[in-house]
N, C-alpha and C positions, 0 to 999 in steps of 0.2 A: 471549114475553118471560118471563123467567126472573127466580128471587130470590136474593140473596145476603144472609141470613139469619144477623145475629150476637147472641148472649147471650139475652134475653127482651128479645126485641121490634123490634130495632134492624135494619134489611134497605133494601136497595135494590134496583133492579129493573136488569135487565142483559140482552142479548139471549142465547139458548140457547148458539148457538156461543159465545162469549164465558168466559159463565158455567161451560161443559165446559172452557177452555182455565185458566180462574182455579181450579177445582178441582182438576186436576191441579196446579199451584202452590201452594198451600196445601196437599193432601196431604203432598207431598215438602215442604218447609219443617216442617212440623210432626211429622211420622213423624221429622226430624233433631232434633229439639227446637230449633227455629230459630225463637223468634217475631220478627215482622217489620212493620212499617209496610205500610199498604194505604191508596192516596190513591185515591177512587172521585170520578170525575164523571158521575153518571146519565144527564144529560143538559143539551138549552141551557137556560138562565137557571137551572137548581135548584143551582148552585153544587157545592162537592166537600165530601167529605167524608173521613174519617182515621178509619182503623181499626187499631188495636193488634192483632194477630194472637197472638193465643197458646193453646196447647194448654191451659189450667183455663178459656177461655170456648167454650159450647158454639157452633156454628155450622151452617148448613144448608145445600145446595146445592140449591133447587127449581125445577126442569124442567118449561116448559108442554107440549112436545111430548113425545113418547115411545121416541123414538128419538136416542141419542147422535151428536153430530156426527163427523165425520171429522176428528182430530185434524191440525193444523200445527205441524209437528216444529221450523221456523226462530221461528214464533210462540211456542211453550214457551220457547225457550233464552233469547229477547229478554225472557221474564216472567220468568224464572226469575233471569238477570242480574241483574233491577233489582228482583226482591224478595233478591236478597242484596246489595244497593248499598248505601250512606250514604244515600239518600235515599227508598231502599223503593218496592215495587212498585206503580207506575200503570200505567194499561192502557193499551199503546200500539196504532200501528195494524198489524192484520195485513200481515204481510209475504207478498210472491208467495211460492210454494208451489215448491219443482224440479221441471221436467220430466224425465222419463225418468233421473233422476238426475244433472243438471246442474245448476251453481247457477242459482238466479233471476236475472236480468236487471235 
């Protein structure tokens, strides 16, 4: 379990895969100078939470394991979409992955 770490102090907790696919999104968003809405639901009953994404607050991406996941190229674009939407980036569910270069099923 991973952290997603915003300003002093402010972080919630997010599984590794997860946390590697929201990092690549926030890089690109913010390397554009794109700040953006981020609605986090940690988990059951802890309710969500709203974060303003902007390149003057600092933020951290910490990794319990030490080896980087295997990125999902359909999962980036579907984050990627909905952090540049009207209603800003939630973490939806990973989508199947293509076989052999076929779409998903």
């Amino acid at each position: 379990m991973g952290r997603f770490i915003y300003g002093p102090g402010d972080a919630i907790d997010l599984d590794d895969r997860t946390l590697a696919h929201l990092r690549i999104v926030v890089m690109n968003k913010l390397r554009r100078s794109e700040p953006f809405m981020f609605d986090a639901s940690p988990g059951e009953g802890i309710g969500r939470r709203s974060f303003w994404v902007h390149p003057a607050v600092p933020l951290q991406f910490q990794f319990h394991g030490g080896r980087s996941p295997r990125l999902n190229r359909a999962w980036l674009d579907d984050l990627m979409k909905a952090a540049s939407g009207p209603s800003g980036l939630t973490i939806t569910p990973e989508p199947a992955e293509p076989v052999d270069g076929l779409p998903a099923e």
